[in-house]
N, C-alpha and C positions, 0 to 999 in steps of 0.2 A: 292424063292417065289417072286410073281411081288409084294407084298403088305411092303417089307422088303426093309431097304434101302442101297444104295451099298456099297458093304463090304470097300470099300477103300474110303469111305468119314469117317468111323466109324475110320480106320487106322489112322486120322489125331490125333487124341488125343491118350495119351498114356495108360489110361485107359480103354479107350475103344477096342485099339488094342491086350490087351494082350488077351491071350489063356490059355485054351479051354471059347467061348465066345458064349452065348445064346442070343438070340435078339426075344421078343415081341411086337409085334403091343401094344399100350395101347387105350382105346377106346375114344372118346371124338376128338378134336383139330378141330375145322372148319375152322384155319386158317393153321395150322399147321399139321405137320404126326408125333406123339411122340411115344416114343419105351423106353421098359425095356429093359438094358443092361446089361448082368449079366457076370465078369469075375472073376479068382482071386482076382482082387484089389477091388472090391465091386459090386454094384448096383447102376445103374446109370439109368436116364431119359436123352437122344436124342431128343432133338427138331429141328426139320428140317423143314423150312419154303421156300414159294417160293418167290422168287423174281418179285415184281413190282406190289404190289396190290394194290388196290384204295382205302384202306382205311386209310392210312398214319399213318399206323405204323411206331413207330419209335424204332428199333431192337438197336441201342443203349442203348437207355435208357430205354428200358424192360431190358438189361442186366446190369445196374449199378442199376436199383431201387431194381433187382432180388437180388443185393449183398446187396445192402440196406438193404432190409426184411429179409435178412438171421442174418443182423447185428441184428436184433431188433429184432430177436431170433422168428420167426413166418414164414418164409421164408424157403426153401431147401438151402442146400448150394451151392454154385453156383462153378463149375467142370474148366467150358474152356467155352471160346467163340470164334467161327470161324465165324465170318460175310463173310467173301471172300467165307464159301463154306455154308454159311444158316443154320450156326449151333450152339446152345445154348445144352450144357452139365449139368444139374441138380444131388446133389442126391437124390436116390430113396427114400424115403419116406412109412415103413408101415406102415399103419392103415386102416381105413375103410373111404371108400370115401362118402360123405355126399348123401342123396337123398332130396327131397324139403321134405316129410313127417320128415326126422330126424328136419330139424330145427324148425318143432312147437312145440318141446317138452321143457318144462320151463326150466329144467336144462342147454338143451341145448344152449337156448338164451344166457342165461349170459355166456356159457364158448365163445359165438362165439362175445358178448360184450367184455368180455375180451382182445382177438385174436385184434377183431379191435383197441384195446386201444394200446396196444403194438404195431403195425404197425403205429400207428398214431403218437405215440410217439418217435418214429427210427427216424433216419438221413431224412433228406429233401429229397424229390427225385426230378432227372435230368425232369425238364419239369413241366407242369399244364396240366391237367385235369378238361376243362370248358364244361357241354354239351350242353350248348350253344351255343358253338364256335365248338363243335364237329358236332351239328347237321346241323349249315349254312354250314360248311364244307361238311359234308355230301351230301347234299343240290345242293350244287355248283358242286357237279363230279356227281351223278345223273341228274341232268338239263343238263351236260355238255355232256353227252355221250347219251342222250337221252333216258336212263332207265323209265322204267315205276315207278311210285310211288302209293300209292292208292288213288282211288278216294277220294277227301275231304280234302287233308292231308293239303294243304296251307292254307286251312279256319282255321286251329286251330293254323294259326301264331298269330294272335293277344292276344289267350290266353297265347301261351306261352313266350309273351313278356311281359304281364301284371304279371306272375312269375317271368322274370329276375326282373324287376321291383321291385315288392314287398320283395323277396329274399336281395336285397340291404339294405333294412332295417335294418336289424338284423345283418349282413353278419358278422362273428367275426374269420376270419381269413382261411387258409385250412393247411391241414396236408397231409401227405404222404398217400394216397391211393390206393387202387388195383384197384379199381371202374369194376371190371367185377367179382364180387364173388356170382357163382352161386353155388347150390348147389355141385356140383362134382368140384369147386374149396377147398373146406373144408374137409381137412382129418383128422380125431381123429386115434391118433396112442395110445391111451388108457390112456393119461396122458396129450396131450394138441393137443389144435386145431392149425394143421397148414393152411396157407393160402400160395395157389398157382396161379401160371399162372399170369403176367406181361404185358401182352401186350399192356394192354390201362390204364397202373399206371402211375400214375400222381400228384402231391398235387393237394389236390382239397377240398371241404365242406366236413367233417367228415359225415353233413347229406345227401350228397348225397351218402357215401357208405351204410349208413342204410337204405335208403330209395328203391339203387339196390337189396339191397340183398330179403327188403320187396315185390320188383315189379320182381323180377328174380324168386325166390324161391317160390312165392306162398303163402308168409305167410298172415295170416288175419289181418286186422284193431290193433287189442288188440292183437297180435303178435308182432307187429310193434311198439304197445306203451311201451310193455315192452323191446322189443329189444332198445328204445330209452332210457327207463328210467334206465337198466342194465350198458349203456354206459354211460350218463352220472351224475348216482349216487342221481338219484331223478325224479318222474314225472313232466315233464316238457311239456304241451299241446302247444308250441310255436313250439317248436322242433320236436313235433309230426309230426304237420301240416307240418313243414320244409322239414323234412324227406319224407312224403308223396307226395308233390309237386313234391320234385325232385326224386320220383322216377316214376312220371307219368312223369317228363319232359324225364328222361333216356327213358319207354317206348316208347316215340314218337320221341328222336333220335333214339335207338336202330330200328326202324323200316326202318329206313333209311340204316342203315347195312345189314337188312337182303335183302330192295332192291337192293342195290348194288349186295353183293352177289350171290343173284339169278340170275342176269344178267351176272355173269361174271364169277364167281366161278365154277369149274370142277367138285368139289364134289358134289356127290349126297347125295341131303337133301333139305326137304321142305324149302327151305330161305324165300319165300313168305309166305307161311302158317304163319313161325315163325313171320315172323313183321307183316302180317295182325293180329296176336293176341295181340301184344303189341299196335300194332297203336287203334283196336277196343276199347283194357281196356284202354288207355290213352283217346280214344275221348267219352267215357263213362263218364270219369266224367267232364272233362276238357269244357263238353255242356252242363253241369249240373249245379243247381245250389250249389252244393255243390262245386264246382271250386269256388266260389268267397267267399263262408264262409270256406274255407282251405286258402285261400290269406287273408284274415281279422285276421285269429285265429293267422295266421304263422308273422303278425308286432305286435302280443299284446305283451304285458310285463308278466309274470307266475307271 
């Protein structure tokens, strides 16, 4: 089948070459083509990536932060790494893969509070995770290649330097994070919540992973307060605001990905659509006045 990947890049690991050997597409990867690999030695995840994307991934250090997370027991275990042939070996992982409606549910907050505390608390991971240095970057190969962006998007630089700004305030450190945990990165295998996918993990603001997960998933305002206040063991309205900024600032680099992408990327899938919706709900409030009472709330003292 054209959608399956060639038998003899699967040969290079020895788990995956043994026999009799079943191979599924897994749905999801807009960076990547990932595959169930199922043989006598187990079940395995294939990640097959292409070579020379623009958005500067760095496939090393997805694959050391991936051994990382696995050390700090929230991670899949990590198999083989073939960089020479664009290959990242996982294992399989059951459970039920998250939807955005699973993570409004209360219980579920705290067990995915949890999941982040543990990854935050693992080994340091290879590299930082800044999106404000992701989104100039961004920025710079868009302008550079002449991709279209959306209309407006440079008017909202000065908000979001008036963030990096105020962010400094407060700033007390970063921790090892995934920083792309959407909902179908969370799988509950009925006993605890794993956290997947590497590609853009980095230490970075604990609250900018709370804050993705609140502006990726969909969750509401009072979603988000308690996902902040589960992680860090009390309400805390500084952190709130914290979380919240930087998940409108991810919005408005994330939108910068999906222009790239749309320009440039094979797969078919709205890229525009996806960042015209993040860029809209980032420049919804960021022209609001609630942008300057979220930067006020986010230097006070609790």
């Amino acid at each position: 089948m054209d959608d399956l990947p060639d038998p003899g890049l699967l040969d290079q690991v020895p788990c995956l070459a043994a026999t009799p050997r079943t191979v599924e597409p897994l749905p999801g990867g807009l960076t990547n083509r990932n595959y169930k690999v199922t043989t006598p030695r187990g079940t395995f995840v294939a990640r097959i990536w292409s070579r020379g994307d623009l958005l500067a991934i760095n496939r090393d250090h997805e694959h050391r932060n991936s051994v990382a997370a696995a050390a700090a027991g929230v991670g899949a275990p990590v198999v083989a790494f073939r960089p020479e042939h664009g290959l990242l070996v996982l294992g399989y992982i059951t459970g039920k893969t998250f939807r955005n409606e699973d993570l409004a549910d209360p219980v579920t907050i705290r067990r995915v509070a949890g999941a982040c505390r543990r990854l935050h608390a693992g080994p340091r991971f290879a590299g930082d995770f800044d999106m404000f240095e992701v989104q100039r970057r961004y920025l710079d190969v868009a302008t550079a290649h002449g991709f279209a962006v959306p209309a407006g998007y440079a008017d909202l630089m000065p908000q979001a330097a008036a963030a990096r700004r105020a962010l400094t305030i407060r700033a007390e450190g970063t921790v090892p994070c995934n920083n792309d945990l959407l909902a179908a990165n969370f799988i509950d295998d009925g006993e605890k919540i794993w956290l997947i996918d590497y590609e853009y993990s980095g230490n970075n603001d604990p609250c900018f992973e709370l804050g993705n997960i609140w502006g990726e998933c969909g969750l509401s305002t009072d979603a988000l307060a308690a996902l902040v206040s589960e992680y860090y063991g009390g309400s805390l309205r500084n952190k709130v605001a914290r979380a919240q900024i930087l998940g409108l600032v991810g919005k408005y680099g994330w939108t910068l990905w999906g222009a790239i992408q749309h320009a440039s990327s094979p797969i078919e899938f709205d890229f525009w659509g996806w960042g015209m919706e993040r860029f809209e709900a980032a420049a919804a409030v960021m022209t609001s006045p609630a942008w300057g009472r979220l930067l006020e709330e986010a230097v006070r003292v609790d």
